[in-house]
C-alpha positions in Angstrom: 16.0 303.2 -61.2 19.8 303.3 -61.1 21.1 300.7 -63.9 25.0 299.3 -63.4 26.6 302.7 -64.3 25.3 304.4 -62.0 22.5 306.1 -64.8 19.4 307.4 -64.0 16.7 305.0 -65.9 12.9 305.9 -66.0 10.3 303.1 -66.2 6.8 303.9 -67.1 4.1 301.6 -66.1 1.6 301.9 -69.5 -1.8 303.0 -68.4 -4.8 303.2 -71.4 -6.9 306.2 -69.1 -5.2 309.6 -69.8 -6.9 311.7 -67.3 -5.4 312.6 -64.4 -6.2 310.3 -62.1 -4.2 309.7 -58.5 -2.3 306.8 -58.0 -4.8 305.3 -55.6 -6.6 305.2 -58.8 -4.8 303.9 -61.1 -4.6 300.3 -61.7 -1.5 297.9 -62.6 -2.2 296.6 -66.6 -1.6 292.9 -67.2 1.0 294.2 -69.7 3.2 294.9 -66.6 5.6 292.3 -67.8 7.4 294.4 -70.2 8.1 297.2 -67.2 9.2 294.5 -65.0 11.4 292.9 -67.6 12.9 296.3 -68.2 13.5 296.8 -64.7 15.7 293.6 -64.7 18.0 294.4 -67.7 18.1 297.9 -65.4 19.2 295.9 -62.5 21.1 293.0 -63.7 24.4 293.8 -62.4 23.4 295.3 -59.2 24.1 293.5 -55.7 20.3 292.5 -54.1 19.4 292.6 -58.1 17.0 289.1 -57.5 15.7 290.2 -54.7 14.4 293.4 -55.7 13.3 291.8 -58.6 11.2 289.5 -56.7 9.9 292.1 -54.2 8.9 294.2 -57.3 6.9 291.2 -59.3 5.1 290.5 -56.1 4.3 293.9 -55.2 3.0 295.3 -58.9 0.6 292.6 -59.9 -2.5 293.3 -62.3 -5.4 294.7 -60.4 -3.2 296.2 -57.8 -3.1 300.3 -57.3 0.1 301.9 -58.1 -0.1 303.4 -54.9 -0.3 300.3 -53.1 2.2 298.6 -55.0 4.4 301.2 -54.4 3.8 301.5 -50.6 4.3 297.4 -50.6 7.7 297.9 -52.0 8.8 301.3 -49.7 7.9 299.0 -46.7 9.7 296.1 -47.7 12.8 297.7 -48.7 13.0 299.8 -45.3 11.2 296.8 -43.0 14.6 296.8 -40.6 14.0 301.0 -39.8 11.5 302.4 -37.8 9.8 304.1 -40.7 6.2 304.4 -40.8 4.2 305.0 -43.8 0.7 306.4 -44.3 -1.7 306.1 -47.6 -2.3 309.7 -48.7 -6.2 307.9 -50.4 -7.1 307.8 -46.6 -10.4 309.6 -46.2 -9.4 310.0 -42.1 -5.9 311.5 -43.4 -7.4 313.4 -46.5 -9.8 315.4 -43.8 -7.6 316.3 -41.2 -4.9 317.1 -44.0 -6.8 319.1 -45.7 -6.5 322.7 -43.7 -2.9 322.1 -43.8 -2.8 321.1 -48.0 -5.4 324.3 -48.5 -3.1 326.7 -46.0 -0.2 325.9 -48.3 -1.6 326.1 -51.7 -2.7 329.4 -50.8 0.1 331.0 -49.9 2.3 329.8 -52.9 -0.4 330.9 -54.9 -0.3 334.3 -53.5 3.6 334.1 -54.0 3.3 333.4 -57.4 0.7 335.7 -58.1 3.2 338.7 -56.5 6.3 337.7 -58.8 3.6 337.6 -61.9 3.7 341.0 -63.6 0.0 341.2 -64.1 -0.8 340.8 -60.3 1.4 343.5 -58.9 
């Protein structure tokens, strides 16, 4: 978040699994309070300050997935553009993806693997 001078602010939501889990995975703690409250001393002075607020304690409620809180809030915030939005969890999306995802991991791997001394 961008507090009133204009400085960068990072907001962790707490989370008590420490794998590496996706965010379609991970669920929103009842202790998001603290987070939220944080993000409104962040926000205070900025103009539409309430109203994000409001769209931010609707959207990440306990239970909820990060990803879909976070998909709640892009939408909400860009509901007057033509913007469409897609949940990268989708097993459909995950499938036909995939070839695309594997093509691309390969061929940075191969680039890295040529600037790495030990694969010349």
């Amino acid at each position: 978040m961008i507090d009133g001078g204009g400085r960068l602010r990072r907001l962790e939501l707490p989370f008590g699994d420490p794998r590496a889990l996706p965010m379609s995975d991970r669920l929103i703690r009842p202790d998001i309070g603290q987070v939220l409250s944080d993000a409104r001393q962040t926000l205070h002075s900025q103009p539409h300050a309430d109203e994000y607020l409001r769209l931010l304690r609707s959207a990440y409620q306990p239970g909820r997935s990060v990803a879909s809180a976070f998909r709640e809030t892009v939408e909400r915030i860009f509901a007057q553009f033509d913007l469409l939005t897609t949940d990268a969890a989708d097993p459909v999306l995950k499938r036909t993806s995939a070839p695309v995802i594997h093509g691309l991991v390969g061929a940075a791997s191969t680039r890295l693997c040529f600037s790495a001394p030990h694969c010349a």
